[in-house]
C-alpha positions in Angstrom: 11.1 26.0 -9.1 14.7 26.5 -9.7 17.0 25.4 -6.8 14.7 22.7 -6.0 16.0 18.8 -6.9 13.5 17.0 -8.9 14.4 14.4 -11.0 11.1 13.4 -11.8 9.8 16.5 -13.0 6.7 16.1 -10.1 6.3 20.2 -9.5 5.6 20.2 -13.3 3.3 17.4 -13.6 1.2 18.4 -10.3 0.8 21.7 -11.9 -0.4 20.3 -15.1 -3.3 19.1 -13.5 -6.0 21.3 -15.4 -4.3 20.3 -18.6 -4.3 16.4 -17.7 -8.0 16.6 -17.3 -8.8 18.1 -20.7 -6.4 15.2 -22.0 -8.6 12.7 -20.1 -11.3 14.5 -21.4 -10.5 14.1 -25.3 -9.0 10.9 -25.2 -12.0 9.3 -23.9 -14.5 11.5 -25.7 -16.6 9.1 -28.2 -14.9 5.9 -27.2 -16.0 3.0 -29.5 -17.0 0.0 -28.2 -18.6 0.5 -25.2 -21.7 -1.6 -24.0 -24.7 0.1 -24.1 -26.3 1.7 -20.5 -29.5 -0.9 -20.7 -26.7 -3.6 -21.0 -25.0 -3.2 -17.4 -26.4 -3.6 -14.1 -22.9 -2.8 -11.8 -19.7 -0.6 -12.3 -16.3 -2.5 -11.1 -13.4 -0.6 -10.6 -9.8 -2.1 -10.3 -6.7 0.0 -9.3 -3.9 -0.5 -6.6 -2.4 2.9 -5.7 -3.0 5.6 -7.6 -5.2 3.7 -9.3 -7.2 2.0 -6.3 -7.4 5.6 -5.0 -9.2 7.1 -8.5 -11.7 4.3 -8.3 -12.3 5.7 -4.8 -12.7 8.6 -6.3 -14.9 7.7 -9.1 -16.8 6.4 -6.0 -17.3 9.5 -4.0 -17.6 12.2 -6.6 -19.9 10.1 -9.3 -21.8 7.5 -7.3 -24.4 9.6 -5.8 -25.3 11.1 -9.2 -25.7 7.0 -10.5 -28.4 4.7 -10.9 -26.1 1.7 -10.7 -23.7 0.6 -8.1 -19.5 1.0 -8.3 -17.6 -1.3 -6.4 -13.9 -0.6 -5.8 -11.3 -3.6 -5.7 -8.2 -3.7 -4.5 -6.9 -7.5 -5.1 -6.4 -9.8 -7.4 -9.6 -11.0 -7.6 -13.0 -9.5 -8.8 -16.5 -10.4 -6.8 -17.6 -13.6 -8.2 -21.0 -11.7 -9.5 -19.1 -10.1 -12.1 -20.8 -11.5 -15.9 -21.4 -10.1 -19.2 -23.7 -7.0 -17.4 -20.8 -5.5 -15.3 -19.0 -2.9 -16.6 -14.9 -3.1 -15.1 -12.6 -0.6 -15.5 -9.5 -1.4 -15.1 -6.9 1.1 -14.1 -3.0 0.8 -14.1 -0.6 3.4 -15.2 2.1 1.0 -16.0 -0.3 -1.4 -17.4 1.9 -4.3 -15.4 0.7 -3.7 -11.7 0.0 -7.6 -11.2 -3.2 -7.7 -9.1 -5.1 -5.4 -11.9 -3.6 -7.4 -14.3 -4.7 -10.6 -12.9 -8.1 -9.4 -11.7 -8.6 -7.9 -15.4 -8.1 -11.6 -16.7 -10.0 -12.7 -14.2 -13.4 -10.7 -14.8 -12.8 -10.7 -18.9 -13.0 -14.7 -18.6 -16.5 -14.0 -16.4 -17.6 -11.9 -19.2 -17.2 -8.5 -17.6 -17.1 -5.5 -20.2 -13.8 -4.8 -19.4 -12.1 -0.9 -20.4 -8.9 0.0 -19.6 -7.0 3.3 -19.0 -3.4 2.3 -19.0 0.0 3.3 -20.3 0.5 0.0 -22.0 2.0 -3.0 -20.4 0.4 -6.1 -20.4 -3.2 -4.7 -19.3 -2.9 -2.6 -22.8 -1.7 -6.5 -24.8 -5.0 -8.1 -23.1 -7.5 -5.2 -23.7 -6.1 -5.7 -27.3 -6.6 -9.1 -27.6 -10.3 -8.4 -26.3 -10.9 -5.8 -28.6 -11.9 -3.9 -25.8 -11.8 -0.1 -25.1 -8.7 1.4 -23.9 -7.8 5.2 -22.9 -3.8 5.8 -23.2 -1.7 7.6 -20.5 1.2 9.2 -21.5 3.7 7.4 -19.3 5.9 10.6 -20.1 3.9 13.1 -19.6 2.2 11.5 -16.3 4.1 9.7 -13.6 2.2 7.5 -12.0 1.6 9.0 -9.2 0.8 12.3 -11.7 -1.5 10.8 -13.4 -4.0 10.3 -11.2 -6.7 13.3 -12.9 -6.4 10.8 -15.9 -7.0 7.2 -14.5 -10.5 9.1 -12.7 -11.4 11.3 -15.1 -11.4 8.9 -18.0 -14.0 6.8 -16.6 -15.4 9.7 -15.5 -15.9 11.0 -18.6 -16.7 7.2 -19.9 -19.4 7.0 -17.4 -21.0 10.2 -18.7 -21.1 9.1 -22.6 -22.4 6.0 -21.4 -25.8 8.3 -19.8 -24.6 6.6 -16.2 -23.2 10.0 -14.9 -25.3 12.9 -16.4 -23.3 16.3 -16.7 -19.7 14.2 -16.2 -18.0 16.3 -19.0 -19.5 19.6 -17.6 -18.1 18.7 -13.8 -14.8 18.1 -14.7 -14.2 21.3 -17.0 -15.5 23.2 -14.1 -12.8 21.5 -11.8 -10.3 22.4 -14.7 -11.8 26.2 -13.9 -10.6 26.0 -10.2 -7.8 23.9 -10.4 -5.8 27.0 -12.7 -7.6 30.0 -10.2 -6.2 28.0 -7.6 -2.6 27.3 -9.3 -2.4 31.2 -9.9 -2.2 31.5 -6.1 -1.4 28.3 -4.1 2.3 28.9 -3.8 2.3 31.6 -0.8 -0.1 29.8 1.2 1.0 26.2 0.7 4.6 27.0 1.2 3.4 28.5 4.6 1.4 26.0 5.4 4.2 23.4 4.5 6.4 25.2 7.3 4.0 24.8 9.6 3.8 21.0 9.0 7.6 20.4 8.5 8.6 18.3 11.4 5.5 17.2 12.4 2.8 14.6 11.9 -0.1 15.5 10.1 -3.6 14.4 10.7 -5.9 15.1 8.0 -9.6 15.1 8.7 -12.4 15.4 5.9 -16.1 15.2 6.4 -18.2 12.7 4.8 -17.0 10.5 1.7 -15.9 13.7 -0.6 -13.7 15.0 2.6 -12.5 11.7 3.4 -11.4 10.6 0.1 -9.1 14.2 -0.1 -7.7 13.7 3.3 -6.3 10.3 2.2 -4.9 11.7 -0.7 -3.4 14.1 1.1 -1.7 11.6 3.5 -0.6 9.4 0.4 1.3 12.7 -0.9 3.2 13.7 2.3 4.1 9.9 2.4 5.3 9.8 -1.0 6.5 13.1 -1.6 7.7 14.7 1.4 8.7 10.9 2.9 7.1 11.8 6.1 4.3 9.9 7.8 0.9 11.1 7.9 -2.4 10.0 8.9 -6.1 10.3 7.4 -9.5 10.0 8.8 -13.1 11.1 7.8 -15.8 12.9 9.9 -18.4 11.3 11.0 -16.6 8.0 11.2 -13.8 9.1 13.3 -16.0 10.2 16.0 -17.0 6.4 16.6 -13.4 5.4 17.0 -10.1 7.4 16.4 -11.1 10.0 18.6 -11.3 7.4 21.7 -7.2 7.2 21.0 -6.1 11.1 21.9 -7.0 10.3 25.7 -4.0 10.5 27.0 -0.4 11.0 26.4 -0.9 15.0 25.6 2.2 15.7 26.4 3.6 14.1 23.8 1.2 14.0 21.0 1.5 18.4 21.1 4.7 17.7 20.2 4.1 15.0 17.6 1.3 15.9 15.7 -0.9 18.9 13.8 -4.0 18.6 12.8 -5.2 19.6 9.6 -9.3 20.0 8.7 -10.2 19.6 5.3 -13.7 21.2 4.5 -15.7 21.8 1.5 -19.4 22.9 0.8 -21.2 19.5 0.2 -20.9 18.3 4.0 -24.1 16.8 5.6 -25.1 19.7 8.9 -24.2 16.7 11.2 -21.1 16.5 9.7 -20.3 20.2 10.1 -21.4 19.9 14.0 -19.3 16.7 14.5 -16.2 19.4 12.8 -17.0 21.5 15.8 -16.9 18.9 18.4 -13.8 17.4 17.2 -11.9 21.0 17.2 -12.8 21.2 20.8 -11.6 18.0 21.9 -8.4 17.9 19.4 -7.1 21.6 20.3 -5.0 20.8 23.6 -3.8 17.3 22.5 -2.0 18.4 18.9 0.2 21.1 18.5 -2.0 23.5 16.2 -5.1 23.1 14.2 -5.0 24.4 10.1 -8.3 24.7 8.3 -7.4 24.1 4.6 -11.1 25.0 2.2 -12.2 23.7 -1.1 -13.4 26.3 -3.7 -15.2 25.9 -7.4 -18.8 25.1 -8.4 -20.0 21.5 -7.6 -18.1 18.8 -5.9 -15.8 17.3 -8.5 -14.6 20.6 -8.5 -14.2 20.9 -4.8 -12.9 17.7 -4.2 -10.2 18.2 -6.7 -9.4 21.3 -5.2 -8.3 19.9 -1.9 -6.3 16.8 -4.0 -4.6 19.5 -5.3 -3.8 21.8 -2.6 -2.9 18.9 -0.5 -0.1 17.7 -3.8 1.3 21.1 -3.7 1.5 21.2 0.0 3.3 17.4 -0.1 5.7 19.0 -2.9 6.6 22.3 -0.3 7.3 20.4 2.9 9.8 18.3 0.7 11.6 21.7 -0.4 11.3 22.5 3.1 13.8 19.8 3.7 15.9 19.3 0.6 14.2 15.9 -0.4 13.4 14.9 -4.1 10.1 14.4 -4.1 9.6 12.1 -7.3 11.9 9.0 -6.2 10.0 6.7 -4.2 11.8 3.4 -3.5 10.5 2.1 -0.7 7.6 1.3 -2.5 9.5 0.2 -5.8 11.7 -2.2 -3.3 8.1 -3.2 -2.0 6.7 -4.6 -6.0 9.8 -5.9 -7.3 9.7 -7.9 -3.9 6.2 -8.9 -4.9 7.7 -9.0 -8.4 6.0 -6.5 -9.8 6.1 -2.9 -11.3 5.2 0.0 -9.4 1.2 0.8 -10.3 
């Protein structure tokens, strides 16, 4: 990537995606002191950024193969039913974002079987001090916003060893699989793409919760990386709502916005007619529609497919216009405000 600024090294770390997942894979392979699986009844997760958006993850991609609930928090408070048969992950790369760190506290005093994946900090002190189970992220190797692979996969492969997410290990190596097919041809296309997008606004649609989740990731990348705005949404649920908003105005929303359709292999039929309806109705108001498709066996693999197209695309559109993609401070102006670390 020569000729490119990046201070942060994020080209290198996006494309070590494949690798971080094996690392995720080992560090949390026969972690001791886990509860047993008759023991819990729920699955917490706690995460702000990154780590907010791998619980949604974990949500999407394992909570249809579970026979327990997850719950996703974003606060600094855990649901008051949290006790000694909840299992909480909780999830910060610095190990100081404060609302994980408070809502860790929090759930640990209610008796929640609390396991952290953290790059130390003060989440990594408390889960000492409660002997409980932690999974290190190599705050070198991983940037935050890097290491996402490891803050999902981790529990991931947590949830699997615990007999909560059968075939967890198996699913993420075949994601690992696509993820380096994908990396040995991604940079053509996603510079295109990138090109495309410069200048604009994108809209990124998914269908259904796997679809959705990617499109938001996608958006969180342009913002970050490329500093642009960007917008998500998820099919069906945009058809009760967001569509309503692209009435009027065509004039200027052609000139504003693109539209980009995220689709993979695992949506419902309804969702795959609602696609159709939407590219009808969305054609004249945005100034061109791109398909983007997920590839690989299963949908861990396809969902981290799109998560990673949609990182390298972020990465191209801030070539595109000279910007260093790693440096983010907006957001680090936003925590120290809040006085805290980034997550």
């Amino acid at each position: 990537m020569s000729g490119r600024v990046d201070t942060l090294g994020m080209w290198q770390a996006v494309n070590r995606m494949p690798e971080q997942m094996l690392d995720a894979l080992e560090r949390s392979k026969e972690l001791g002191g886990l509860p047993d699986r008759s023991e819990i009844t729920s699955v917490l997760v706690l995460g702000m950024g990154p780590g907010g958006f791998a619980g949604d993850l974990l949500a999407v991609a394992a909570g249809p193969f579970m026979p327990l609930p997850i719950v996703v928090v974003k606060s600094y408070q855990p649901p008051s039913y949290v006790d000694e048969q909840t299992l909480v992950f909780a999830l910060s790369a610095s190990g100081d974002t404060p609302e994980i760190v408070q809502a860790a506290a929090q759930a640990a005093a209610a008796g929640g079987r609390v396991v952290a994946v953290t790059g130390g900090g003060r989440l990594a002190e408390m889960a000492a001090a409660w002997d409980a189970p932690l999974v290190e992220v190599d705050p070198v190797l991983y940037p935050p916003r890097a290491g996402l692979s490891m803050l999902t996969v981790a529990p991931m492969t947590i949830l699997g060893q615990m007999g909560l997410f059968p075939g967890a290990a198996q699913w993420v190596r075949q994601a690992v699989e696509q993820i380096r097919a994908r990396r040995d041809s991604v940079r053509e296309p996603a510079a295109a793409l990138a090109r495309r997008l410069a200048g604009t606004v994108p809209l990124v649609y998914g269908g259904g919760g796997l679809g959705a989740a990617a499109a938001r990731h996608w958006k969180n990348m342009v913002n970050t990386s490329a500093k642009a705005p960007a917008f998500s949404a998820g099919v069906p649920d945009l058809l009760h709502n967001e569509i309503a908003g692209w009435g009027q105005h065509g004039d200027l929303t052609r000139q504003v916005f693109s539209l980009v359709l995220l689709r993979h292999d695992h949506e419902h039929p309804e969702v795959m007619r609602g696609f159709d309806l939407l590219i009808d109705m969305m054609e004249e108001v945005v100034g061109a529609v791109h398909t983007v498709e997920a590839a690989g066996e299963g949908p861990v693999a396809q969902i981290f497919d799109l998560m990673y197209q949609g990182s390298v695309i972020a990465l191209e559109m801030a070539a595109v216009v000279g910007l260093d993609p790693g440096p983010v401070p907006a957001v680090v102006a936003a925590r120290q405000a809040l006085g805290g670390r980034t997550p």
